[in-house]
matplotlib code that plots the C-alpha trace (Angstrom):
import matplotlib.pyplot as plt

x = [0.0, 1.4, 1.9, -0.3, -3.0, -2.1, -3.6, -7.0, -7.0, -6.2, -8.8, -11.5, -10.7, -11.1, -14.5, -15.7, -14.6, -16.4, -19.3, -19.6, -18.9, -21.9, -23.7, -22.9, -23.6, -27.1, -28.6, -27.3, -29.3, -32.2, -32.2, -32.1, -34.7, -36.9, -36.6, -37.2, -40.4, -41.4, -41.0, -42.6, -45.7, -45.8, -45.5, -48.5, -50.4, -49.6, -52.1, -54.8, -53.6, -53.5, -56.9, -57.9, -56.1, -58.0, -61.4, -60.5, -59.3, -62.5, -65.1, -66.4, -67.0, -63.9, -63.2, -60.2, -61.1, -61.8, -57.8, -57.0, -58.8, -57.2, -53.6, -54.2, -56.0, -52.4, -50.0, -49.0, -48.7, -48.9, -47.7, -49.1, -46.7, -47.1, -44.8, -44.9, -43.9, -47.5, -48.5, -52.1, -52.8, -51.0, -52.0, -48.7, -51.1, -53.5, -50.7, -48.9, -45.6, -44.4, -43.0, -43.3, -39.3, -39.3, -42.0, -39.6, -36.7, -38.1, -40.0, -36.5, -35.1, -37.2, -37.2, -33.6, -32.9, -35.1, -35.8, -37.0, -37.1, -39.4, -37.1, -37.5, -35.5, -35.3, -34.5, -34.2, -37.2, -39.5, -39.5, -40.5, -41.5, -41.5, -43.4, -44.1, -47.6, -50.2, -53.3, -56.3, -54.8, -51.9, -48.7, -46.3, -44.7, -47.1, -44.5, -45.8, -44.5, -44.4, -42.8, -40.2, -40.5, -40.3, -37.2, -35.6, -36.9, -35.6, -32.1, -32.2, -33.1, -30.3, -27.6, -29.1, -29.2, -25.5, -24.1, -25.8, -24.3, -21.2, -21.3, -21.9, -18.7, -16.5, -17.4, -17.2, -13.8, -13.5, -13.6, -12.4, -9.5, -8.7, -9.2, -6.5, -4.1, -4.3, -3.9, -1.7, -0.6, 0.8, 2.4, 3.9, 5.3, 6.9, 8.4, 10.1, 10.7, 12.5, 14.0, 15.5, 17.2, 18.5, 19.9, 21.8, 23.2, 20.4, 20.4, 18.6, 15.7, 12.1, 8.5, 5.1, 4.4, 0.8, -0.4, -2.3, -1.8, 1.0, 1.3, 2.4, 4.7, 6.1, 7.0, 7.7, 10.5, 11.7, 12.9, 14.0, 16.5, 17.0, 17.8, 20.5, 21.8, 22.5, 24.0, 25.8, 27.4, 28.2, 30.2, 31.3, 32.5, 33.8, 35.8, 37.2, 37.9, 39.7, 41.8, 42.2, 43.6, 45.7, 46.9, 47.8, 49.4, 51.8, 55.1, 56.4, 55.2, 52.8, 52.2, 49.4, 50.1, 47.5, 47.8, 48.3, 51.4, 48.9, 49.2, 45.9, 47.2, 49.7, 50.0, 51.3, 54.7, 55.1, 54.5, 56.9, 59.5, 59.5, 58.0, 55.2, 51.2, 49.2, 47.8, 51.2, 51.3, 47.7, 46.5, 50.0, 52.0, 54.5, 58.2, 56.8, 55.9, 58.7, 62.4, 64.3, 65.6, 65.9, 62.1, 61.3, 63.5, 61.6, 58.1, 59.8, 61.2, 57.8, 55.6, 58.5, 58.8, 55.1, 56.9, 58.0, 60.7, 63.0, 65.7, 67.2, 68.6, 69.9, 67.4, 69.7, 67.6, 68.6, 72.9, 72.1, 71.2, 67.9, 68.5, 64.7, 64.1, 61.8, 59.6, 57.3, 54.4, 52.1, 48.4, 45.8, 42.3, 40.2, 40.2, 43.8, 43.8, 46.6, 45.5, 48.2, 51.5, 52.0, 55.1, 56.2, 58.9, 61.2, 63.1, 66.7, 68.5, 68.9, 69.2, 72.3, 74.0, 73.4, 75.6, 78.0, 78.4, 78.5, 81.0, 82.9, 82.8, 84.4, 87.7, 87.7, 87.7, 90.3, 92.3, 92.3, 93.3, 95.8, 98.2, 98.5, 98.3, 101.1, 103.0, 102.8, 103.6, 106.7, 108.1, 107.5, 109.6, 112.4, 112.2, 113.0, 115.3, 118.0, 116.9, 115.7, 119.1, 120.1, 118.1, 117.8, 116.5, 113.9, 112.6, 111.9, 110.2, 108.2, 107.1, 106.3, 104.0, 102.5, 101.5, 99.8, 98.1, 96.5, 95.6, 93.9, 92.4, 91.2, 89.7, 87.8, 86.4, 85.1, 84.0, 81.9, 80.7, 79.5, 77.7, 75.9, 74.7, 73.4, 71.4, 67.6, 67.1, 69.7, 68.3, 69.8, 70.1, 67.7, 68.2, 67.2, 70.5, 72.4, 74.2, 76.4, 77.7, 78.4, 80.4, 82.7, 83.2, 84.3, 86.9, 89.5, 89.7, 90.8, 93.2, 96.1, 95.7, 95.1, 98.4, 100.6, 99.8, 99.8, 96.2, 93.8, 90.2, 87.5, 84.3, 81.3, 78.6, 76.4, 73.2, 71.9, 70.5, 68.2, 67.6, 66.5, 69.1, 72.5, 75.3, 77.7, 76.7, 76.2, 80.3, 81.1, 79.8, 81.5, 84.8, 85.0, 84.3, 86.3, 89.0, 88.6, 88.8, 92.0, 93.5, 92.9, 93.6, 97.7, 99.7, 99.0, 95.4, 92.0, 89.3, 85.7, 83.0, 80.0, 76.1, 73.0, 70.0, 66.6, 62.9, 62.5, 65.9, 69.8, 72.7, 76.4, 79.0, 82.5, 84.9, 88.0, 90.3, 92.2, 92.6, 89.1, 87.1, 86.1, 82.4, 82.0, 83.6, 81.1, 78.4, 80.1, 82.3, 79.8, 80.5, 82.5, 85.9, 85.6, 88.6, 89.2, 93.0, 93.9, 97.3, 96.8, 94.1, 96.2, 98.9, 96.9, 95.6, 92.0, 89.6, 87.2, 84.7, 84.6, 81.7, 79.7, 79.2, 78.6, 75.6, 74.0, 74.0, 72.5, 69.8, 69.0, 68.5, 66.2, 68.5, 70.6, 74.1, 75.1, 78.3, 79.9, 83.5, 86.0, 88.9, 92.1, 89.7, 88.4, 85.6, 82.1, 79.7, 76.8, 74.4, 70.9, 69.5, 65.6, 64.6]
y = [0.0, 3.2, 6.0, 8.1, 6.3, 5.8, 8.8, 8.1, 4.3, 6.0, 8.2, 5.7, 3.1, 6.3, 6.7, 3.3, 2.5, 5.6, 4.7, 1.5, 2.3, 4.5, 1.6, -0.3, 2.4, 3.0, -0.6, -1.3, 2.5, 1.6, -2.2, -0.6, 2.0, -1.1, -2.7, -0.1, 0.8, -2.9, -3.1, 0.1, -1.2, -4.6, -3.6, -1.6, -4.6, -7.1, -5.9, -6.7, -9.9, -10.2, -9.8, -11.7, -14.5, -14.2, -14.4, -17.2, -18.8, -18.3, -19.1, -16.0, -14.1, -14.8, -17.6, -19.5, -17.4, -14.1, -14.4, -15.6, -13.0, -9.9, -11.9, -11.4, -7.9, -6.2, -8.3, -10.1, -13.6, -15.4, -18.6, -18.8, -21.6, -22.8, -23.5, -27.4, -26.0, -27.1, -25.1, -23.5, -21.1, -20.8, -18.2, -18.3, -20.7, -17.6, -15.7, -16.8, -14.6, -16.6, -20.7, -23.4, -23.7, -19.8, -21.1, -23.9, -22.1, -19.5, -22.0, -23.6, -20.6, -19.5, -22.9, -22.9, -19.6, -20.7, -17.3, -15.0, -11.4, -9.0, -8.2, -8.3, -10.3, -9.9, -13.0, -12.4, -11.4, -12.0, -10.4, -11.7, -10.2, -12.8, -11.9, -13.9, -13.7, -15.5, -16.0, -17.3, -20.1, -20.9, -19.2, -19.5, -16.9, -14.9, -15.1, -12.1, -12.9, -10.1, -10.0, -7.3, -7.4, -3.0, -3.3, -6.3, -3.5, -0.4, -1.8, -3.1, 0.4, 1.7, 0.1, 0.7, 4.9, 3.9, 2.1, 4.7, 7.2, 5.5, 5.1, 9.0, 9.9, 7.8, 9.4, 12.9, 12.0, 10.4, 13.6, 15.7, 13.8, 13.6, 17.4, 18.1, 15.2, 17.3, 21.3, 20.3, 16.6, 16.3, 19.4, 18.9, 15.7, 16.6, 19.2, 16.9, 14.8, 17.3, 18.6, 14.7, 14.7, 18.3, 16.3, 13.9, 16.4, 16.2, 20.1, 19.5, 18.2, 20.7, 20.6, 21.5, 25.4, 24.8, 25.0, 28.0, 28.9, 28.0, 24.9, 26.9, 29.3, 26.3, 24.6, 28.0, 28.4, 25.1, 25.6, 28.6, 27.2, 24.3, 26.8, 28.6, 25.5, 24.2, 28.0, 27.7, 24.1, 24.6, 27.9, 25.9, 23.2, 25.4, 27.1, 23.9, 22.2, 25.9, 25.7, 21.9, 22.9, 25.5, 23.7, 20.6, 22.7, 24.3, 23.9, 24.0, 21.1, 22.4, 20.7, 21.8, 20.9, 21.5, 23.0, 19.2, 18.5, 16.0, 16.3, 17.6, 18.3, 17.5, 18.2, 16.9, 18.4, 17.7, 13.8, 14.5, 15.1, 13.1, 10.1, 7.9, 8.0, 10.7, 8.1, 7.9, 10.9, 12.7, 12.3, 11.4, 13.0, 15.7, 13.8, 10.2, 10.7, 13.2, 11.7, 14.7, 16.7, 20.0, 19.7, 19.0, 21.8, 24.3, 23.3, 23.6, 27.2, 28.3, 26.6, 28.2, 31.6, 31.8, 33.6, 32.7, 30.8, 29.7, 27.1, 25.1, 21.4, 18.8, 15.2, 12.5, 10.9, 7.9, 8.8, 12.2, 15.1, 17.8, 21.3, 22.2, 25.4, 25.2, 28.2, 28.0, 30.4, 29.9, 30.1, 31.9, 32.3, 35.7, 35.4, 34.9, 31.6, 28.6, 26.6, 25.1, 26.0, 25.4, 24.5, 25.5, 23.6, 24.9, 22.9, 25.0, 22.7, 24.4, 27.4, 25.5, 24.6, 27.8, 29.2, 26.5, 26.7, 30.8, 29.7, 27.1, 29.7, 32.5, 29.8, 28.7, 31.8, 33.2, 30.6, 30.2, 34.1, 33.7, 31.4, 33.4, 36.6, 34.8, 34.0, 37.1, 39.5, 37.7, 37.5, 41.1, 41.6, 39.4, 41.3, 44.7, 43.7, 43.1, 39.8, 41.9, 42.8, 39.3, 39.1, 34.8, 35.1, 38.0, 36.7, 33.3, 35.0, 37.1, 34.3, 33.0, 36.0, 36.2, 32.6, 33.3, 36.5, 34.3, 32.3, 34.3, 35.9, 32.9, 32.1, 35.6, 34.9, 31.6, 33.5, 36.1, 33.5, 31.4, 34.5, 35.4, 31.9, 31.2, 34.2, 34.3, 36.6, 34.6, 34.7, 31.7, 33.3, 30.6, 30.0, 27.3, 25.5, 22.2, 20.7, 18.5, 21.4, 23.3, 20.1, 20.6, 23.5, 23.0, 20.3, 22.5, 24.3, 21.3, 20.0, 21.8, 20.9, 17.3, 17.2, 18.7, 15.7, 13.3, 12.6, 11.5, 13.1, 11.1, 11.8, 10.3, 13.3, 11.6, 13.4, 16.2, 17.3, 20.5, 21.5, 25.0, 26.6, 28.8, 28.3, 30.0, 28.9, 25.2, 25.3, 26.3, 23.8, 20.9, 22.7, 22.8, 19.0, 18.0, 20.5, 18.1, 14.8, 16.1, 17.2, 14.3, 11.7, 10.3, 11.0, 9.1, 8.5, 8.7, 11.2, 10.5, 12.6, 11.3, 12.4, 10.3, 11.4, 9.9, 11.0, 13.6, 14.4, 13.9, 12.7, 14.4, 12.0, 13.4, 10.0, 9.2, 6.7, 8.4, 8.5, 8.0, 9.5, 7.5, 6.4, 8.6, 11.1, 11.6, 13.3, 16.1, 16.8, 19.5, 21.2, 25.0, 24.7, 20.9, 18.9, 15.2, 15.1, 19.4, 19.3, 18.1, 20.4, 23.5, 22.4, 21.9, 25.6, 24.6, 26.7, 23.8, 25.9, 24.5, 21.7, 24.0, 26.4, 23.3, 22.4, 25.4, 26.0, 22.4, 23.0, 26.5, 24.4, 22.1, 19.3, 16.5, 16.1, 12.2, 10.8, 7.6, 6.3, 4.0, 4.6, 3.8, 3.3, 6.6, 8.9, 9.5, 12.5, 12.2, 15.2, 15.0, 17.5, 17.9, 19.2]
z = [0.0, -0.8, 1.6, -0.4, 1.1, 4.3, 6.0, 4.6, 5.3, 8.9, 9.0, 7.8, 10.1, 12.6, 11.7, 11.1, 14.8, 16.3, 13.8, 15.3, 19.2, 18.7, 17.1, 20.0, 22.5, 20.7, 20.5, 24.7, 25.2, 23.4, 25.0, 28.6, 27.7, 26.5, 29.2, 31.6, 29.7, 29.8, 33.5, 34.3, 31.7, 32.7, 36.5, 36.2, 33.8, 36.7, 39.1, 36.2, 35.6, 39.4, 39.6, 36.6, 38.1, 41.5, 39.8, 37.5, 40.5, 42.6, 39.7, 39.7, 36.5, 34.6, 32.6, 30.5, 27.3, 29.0, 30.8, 26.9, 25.0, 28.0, 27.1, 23.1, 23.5, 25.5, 23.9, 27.0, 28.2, 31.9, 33.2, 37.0, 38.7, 41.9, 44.4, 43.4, 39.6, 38.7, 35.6, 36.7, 34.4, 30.9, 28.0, 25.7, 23.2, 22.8, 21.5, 18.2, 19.3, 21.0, 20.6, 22.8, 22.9, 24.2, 26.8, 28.2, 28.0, 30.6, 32.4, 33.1, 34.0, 36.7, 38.1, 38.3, 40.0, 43.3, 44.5, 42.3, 42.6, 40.4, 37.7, 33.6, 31.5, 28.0, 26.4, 22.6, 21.0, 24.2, 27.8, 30.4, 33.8, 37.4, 40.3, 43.0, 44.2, 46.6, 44.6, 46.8, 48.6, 45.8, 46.2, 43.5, 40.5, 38.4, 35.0, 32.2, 28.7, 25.9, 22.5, 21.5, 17.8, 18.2, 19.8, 17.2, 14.3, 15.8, 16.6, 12.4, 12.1, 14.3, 12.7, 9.3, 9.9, 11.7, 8.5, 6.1, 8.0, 7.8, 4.2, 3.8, 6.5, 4.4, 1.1, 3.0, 4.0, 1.0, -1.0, 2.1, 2.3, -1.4, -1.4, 2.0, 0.2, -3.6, -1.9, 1.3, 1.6, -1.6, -2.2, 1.1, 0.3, -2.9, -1.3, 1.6, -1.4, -2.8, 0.2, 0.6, -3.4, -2.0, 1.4, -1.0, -3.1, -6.2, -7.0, -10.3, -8.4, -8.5, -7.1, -9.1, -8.0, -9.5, -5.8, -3.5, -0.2, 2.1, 0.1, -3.0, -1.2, 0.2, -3.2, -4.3, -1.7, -2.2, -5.9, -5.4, -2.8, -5.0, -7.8, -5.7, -4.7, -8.0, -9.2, -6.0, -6.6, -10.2, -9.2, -6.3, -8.7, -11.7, -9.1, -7.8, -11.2, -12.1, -8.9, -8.9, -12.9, -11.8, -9.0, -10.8, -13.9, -11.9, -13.1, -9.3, -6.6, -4.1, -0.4, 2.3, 5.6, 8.5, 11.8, 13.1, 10.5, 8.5, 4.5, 3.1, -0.7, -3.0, -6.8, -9.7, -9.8, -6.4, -7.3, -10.1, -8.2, -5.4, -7.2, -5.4, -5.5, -4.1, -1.5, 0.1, 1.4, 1.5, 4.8, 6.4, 8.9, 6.6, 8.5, 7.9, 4.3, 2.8, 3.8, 4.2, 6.7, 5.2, 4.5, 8.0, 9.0, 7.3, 8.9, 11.9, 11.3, 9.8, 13.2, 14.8, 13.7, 11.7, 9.1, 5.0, 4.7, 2.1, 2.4, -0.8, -0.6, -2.9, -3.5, -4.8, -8.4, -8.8, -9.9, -10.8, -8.2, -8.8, -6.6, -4.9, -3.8, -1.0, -0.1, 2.8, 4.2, 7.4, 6.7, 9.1, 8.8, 9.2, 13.0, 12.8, 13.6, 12.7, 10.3, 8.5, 6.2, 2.2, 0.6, -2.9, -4.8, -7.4, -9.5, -9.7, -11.4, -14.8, -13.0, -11.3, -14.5, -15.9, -13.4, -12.9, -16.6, -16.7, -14.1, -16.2, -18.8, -17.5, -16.2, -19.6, -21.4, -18.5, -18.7, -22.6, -22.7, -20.0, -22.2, -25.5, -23.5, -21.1, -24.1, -25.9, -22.9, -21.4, -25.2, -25.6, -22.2, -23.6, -26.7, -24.7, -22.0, -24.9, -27.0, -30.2, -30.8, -31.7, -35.1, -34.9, -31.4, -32.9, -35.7, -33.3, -30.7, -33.2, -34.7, -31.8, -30.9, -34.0, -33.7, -30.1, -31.0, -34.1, -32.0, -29.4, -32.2, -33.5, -29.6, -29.5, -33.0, -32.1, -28.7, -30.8, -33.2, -30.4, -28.6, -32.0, -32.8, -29.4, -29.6, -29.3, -32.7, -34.8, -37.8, -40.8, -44.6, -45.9, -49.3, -51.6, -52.3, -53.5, -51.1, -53.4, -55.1, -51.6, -50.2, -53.7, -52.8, -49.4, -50.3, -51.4, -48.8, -46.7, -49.1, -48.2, -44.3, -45.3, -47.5, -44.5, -43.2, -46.0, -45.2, -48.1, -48.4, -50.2, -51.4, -52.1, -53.2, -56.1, -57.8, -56.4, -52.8, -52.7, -49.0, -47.4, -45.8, -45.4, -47.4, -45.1, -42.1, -43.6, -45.6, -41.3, -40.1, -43.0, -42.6, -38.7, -39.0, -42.0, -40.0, -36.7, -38.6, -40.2, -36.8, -35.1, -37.6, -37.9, -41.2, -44.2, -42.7, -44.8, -44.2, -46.0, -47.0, -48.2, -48.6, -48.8, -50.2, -48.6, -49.3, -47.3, -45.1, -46.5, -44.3, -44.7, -43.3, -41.8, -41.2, -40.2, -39.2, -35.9, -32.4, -31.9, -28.8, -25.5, -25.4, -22.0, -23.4, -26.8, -24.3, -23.4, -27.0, -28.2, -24.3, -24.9, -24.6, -23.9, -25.0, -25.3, -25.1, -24.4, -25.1, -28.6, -29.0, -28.1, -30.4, -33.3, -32.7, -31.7, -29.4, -27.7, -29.6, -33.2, -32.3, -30.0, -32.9, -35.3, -32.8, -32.9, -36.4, -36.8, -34.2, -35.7, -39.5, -37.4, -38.0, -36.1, -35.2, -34.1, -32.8, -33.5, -32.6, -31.4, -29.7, -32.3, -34.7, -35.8, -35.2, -37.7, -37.4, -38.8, -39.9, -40.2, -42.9, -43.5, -47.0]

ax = plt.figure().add_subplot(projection="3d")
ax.plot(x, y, z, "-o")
ax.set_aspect("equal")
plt.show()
């Protein structure tokens, strides 16, 4: 049964159980009124009867059917019994209301109850009256009989008006009922209904506003909170999502702490770095989940001092190291209460190689500059303190001075060259050009180096090779390698040159068969001022810059520079070319 109904199955039931109490109360009321009317009637008709009796009894006037014909005329039997329950006097024949059975019954009754006291009993349909009289010389009980059809009919009638009665109180509530339940009950209910979706979150949920009354403003009320809920949860929610975005797209890892040292949020460059799921350390203590002690010192000195801090420390990756910079701010609410810190890491390790290698740089450049300078200067002393005079001794040292201010020009060249290649608005001379015929053309110009050292150059450039790109920069780049594989190959050894066309990229090989370069060495060979074996380097008049320059010039054509060698066995760049 639904719980539509339930209220007006309650109410019926209600009124069907008064109905009947009063039913009840009714038909016992009108019994005892009966029966009170009875006795007061048939008290007053026993004194006729008394006297009917006592002239029967004395043959005077009154006979058998004169007692019969006064029984049938008021409706109203008597049995005269004597005290030997001999039967003298009987009219129940004379009147067809009442059975023989009926008769007995009452008969029996009186006999049993031995004493009998002048009270009516209605038995059924009949009622009967006992009085115990002395009639002439007979003494015995006087018993008047009348039937109560009337009172059988007016209870039928009672509970008929009762049950018609009935039937018009249910319809009445029927329709009243219906009528509360369609402008209160049910509007109510949909808005508890509605009120419970709102309790579990359901902010889409509405009621019907068709209602009047306080019904209506009700429903009314309840959409309109339903309403602000929803605007309320999707601004809620779009801000969250935005802030969970932003959060999460931060390029530095972020870490809230509460007042209590527990982990409430981590994001993803926080994972990042430290590695592990998000599970691991929300809702953990900040010194059991994070392993180091610099971190923990920070908390500390921000619970301490409830001030920003920023501290920086090393984490060991695997056989590499990452520098963190760790900045760290207390958080209070309005009432300026403690309610927890956030930490912000920064990754600083580029920002570390960029100095150790602005660092690296400036040695390098000083001490590259030292040596020719060094040279130059205490020549030039020797020159002045006497030596120029001896014209063998002059013409050395000169030499040797013009040697080492070639070659620190040569260094600040490279050093210029470098600094305008690794520029952010270098800007290639792109050209449309063939790279076969720009490879001839670069040949020649390491001819004469290669025969100084009896070293043979082949080529292998077949067809031709149309790229995008420029010229100048491009013939750099194939003379500084051709340059190195010349250097650092042995008299009478081979150099190689060759190009390969594919469908949509060509690759210019530099070989050779010399000393070759150690395999953890090849990372670090396009490093400035970098060196494999320095004092060959320096005597073969090289910078350290030659294959920095080479990379850049690559990179800035979009192309590839790859290393393969073999120590003894030679050394073979490869250069990757898109068309």
């Amino acid at each position: 049964m639904g719980s539509n109904t339930r209220p007006l199955l309650t109410y019926t039931i209600l009124v069907v159980i008064v109905m009947i109490s009063l039913g009840i109360l009714l038909a016992q009321l009108t019994r005892s009124y009966f029966i009170t009317i009875f006795e007061e009637r048939i008290s007053v008709e026993s004194q006729y009867f008394v006297t009917f009796l006592e002239d029967y009894l004395e043959g005077e006037q009154v006979n058998g059917q004169s007692i019969d014909e006064f029984s049938a005329q008021i409706n109203t039997s008597m049995i005269f019994v004597n005290n030997e329950n001999e039967v003298v006097i009987d009219t129940v024949e004379a009147n067809d209301e009442i059975s023989e059975e009926k008769k007995q019954e009452i008969l029996g009754l009186i006999q049993r109850q031995g004493q009998v006291s002048r009270e009516g009993v209605l038995l059924d349909d009949v009622f009967y009256y006992p009085i115990p009289q002395t009639i002439g010389e007979s003494s015995g009980t006087l018993v008047l009989l009348s039937p109560v059809e009337s009172l059988s009919n007016i209870t039928k009638n009672i509970w008929l008006i009762i049950g018609l009665t009935l039937l018009l109180g249910l319809i009445a509530i029927f329709l009243i009922g219906f009528n509360i339940f369609s402008k209160y009950i049910k509007p109510i209910r949909s808005a508890a209904g509605v009120a419970d979706e709102l309790a579990k979150g359901n902010y889409r949920a509405r009621t019907y506003e068709g209602h009047f009354g306080e019904a209506g403003q009700l429903s009314h009320s309840i959409n309109i909170l339903a309403r602000n809920l929803q605007t309320m949860t999707s601004t809620k929610g779009m801000q969250e999502n935005q802030l969970e975005a932003v959060i999460n797209n931060m390029g530095s890892g972020l870490i809230l702490i509460d007042e209590k040292g527990y982990i409430l949020l981590v994001n993803r460059a926080f994972l990042d770095s430290f590695g592990g799921e998000k599970s691991k350390y929300v809702g953990y203590l900040y010194h059991e989940s994070i392993p180091f002690t610099a971190i923990h010192e920070t908390v500390q000195n921000i619970y301490m001092f409830e001030e920003t801090v920023t501290e920086s420390f090393i984490m060991p990756v695997h056989i590499d190291q990452k520098h963190l910079e760790v900045t760290g701010a207390p958080i209070f609410s309005d009432k300026g209460n403690w309610k927890g810190i956030v930490l912000v890491f920064h990754d600083i390790t580029e920002l570390k190689k960029l100095e150790k290698m602005r660092k690296d740089f400036v040695a390098n450049v000083s001490h590259e500059l030292k040596t020719p300078i060094t040279s130059i200067r205490g020549f030039s002393e020797t020159l002045l303190d006497g030596a120029m005079k001896d014209e063998d001794m002059l013409e050395q040292f000169l030499q040797i001075i013009l040697k080492e201010s070639g070659r620190l020009q040569s260094l600040i060249q490279d050093l210029l060259e470098l600094s305008k290649v690794e520029r952010e608005d270098f800007q290639l001379n792109l050209d449309r050009i063939n790279l076969n015929r720009l490879l001839e053309e670069v040949l020649p110009l390491a001819e004469h180096q290669a025969e100084q050292k009896n070293i043979t150059l082949h080529s292998r450039l077949q067809g031709e090779s149309w790229i995008e790109g420029d010229a100048g920069r491009l013939k750099q780049v194939f003379i500084n390698l051709i340059a190195n594989a010349i250097n650092y190959t042995s008299e009478n050894g081979d150099v190689h040159l060759t190009l390969e066309d594919h469908k949509e990229h060509v690759i210019v090989s530099v070989s050779d068969n010399g000393v070759g370069i150690p395999e953890e060495e090849i990372p670090r060979i396009f490093e400035r001022f970098y060196r494999v074996d320095k004092a060959r380097s320096r005597n073969s008049g090289g910078t350290g810059l030659g294959l920095a320059i080479v990379k850049h010039i690559i990179e800035a054509h979009h192309g590839h520079i790859e290393v393969e060698s073999e120590v003894d066995n030679g050394t073979v760049f490869h250069v990757k070319l898109f068309k």
